[in-house]
Backbone as numpy.savetxt, mean C-alpha at the origin, in Angstrom:
# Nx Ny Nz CAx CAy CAz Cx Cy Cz
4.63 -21.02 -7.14 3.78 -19.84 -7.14 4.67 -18.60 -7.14
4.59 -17.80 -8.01 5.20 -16.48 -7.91 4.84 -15.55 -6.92
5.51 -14.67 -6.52 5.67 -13.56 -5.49 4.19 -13.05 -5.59
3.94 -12.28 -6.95 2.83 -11.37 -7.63 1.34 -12.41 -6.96
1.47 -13.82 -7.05 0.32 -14.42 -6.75 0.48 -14.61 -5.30
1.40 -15.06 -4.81 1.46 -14.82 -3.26 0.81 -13.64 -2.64
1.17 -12.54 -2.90 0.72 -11.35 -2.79 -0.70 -11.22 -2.54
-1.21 -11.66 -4.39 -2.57 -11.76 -4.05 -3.57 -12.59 -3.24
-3.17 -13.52 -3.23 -3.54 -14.12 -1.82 -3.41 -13.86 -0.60
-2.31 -13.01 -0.14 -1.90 -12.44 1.25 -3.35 -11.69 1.07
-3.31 -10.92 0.58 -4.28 -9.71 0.45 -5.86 -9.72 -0.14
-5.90 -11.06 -0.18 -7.67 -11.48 -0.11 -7.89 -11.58 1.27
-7.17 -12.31 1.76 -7.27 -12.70 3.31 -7.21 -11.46 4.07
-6.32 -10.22 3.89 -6.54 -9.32 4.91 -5.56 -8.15 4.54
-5.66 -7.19 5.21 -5.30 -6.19 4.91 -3.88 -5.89 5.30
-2.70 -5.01 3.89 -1.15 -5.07 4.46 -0.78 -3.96 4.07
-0.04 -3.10 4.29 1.07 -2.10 4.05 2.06 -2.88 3.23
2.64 -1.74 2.45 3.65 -1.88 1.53 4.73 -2.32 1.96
5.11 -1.79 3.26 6.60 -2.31 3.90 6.44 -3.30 4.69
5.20 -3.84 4.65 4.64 -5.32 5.51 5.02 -6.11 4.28
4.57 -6.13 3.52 4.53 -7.48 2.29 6.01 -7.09 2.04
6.88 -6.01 1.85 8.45 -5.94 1.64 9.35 -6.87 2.36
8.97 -6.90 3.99 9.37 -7.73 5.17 9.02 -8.78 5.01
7.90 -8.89 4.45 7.55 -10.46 4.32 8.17 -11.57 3.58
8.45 -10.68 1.81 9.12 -11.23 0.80 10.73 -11.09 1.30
11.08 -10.42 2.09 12.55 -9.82 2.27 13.51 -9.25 0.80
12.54 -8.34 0.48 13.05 -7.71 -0.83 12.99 -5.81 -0.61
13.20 -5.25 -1.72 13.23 -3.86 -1.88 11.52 -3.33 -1.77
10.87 -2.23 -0.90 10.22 -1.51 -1.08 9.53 -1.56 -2.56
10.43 -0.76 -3.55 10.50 -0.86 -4.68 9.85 -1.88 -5.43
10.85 -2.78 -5.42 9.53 -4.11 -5.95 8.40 -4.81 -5.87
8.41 -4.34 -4.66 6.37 -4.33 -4.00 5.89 -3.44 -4.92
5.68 -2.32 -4.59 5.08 -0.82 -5.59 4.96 -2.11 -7.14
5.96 -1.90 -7.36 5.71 -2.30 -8.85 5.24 -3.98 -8.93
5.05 -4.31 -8.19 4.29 -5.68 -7.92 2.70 -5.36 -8.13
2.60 -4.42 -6.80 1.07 -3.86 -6.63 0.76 -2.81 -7.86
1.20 -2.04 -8.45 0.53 -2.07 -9.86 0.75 -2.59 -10.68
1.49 -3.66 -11.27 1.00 -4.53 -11.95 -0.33 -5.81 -11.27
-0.69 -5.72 -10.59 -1.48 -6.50 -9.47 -2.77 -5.96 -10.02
-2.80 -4.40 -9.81 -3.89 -3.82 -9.60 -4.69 -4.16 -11.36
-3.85 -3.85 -12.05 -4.42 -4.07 -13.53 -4.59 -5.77 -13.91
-3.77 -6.98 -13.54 -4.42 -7.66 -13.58 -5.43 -9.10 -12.81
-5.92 -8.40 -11.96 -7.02 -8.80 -10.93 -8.05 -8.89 -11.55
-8.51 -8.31 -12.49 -9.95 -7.63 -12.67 -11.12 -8.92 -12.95
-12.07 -9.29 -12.87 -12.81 -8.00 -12.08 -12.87 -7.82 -10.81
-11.49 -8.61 -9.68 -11.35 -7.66 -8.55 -11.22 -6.46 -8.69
-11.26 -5.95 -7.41 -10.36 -5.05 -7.31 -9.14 -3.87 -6.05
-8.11 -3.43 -6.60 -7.13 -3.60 -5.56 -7.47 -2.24 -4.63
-8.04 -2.37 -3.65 -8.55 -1.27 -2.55 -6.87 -0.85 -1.92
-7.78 0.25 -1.55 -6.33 1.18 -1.08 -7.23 2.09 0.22
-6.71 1.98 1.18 -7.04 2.83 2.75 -6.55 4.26 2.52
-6.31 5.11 2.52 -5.71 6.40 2.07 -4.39 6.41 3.40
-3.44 6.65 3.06 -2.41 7.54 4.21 -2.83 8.54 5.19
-2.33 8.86 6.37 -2.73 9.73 7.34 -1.84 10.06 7.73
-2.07 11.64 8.18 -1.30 11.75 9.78 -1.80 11.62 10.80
-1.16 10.93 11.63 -1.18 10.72 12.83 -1.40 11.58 14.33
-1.16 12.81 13.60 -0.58 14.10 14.58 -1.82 15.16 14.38
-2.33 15.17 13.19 -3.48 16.12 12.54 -4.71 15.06 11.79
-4.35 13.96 11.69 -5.52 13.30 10.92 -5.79 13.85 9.46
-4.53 14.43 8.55 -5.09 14.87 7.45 -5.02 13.67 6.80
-6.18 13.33 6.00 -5.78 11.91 4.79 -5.29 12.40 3.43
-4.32 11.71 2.71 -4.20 11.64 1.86 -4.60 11.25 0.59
-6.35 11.65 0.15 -6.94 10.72 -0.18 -6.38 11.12 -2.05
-6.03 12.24 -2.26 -5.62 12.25 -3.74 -4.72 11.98 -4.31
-3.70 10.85 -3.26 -2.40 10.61 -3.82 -2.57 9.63 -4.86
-1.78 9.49 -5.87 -2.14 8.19 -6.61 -0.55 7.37 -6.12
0.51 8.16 -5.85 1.74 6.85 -5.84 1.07 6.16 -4.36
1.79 4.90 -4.51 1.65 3.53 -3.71 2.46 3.69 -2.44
3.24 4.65 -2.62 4.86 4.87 -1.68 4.06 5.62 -0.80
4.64 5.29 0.98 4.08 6.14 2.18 4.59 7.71 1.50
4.10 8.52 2.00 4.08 9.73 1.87 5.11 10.60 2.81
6.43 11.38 2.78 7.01 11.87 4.07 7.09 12.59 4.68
6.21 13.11 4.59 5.17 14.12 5.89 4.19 14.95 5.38
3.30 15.55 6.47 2.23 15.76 6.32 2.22 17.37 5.68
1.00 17.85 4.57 1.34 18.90 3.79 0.76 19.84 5.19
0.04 19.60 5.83 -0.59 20.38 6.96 0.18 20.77 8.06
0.33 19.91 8.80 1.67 20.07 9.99 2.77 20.02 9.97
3.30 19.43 8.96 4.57 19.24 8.74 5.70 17.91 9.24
4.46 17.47 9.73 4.57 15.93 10.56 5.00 14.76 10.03
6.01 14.04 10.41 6.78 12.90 9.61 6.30 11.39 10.21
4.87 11.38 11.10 4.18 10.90 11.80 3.37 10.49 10.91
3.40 9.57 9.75 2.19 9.44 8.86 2.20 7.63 8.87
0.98 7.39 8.98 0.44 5.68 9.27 0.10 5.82 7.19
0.91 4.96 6.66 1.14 4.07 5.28 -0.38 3.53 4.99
-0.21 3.72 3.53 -1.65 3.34 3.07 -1.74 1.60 3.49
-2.88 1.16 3.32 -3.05 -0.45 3.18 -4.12 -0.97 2.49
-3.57 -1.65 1.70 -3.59 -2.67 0.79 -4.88 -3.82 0.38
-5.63 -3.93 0.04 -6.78 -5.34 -0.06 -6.91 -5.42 -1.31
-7.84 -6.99 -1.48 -8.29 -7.29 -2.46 -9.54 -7.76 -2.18
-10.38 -7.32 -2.73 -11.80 -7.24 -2.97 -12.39 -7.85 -4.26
């Protein structure tokens, strides 16, 4: 079974952060991201849900980001306190 299908299976079952499934595979950040969009396009007709990013400190969400990558700090406070988007499949 490849990584890409591992993945998708991690993530029917339950919900992960980007640097969770990184730790998991013991690989680069990097190659998650580009795992999870190629993922996202071919699932269909799942589809790959995304939690938005936050801060932690102000609660602003990040709901218009489109990259996959945590965000490094907040445009509001200035806060480097931000909880990473997460991940499902639906």
């Amino acid at each position: 079974m490849t990584r890409r299908q591992q993945i998708i299976e991690i993530l029917q079952q339950n919900k992960q952060t980007a640097q969770q499934l990184a730790n998991y595979f013991q690989t680069d950040l990097s190659e998650i991201l580009e795992d999870l969009q190629h993922i996202e396009k071919s699932i269909k007709p799942k589809k790959l849900k995304i939690t938005p990013a936050y801060c932690r400190k102000c609660n602003f969400m990040f709901k218009e980001r489109s990259k996959a990558s945590k965000p490094s700090k907040c445009p509001r406070c200035k806060s480097e306190w931000i909880e990473a988007q997460m991940f499902w499949i639906e």
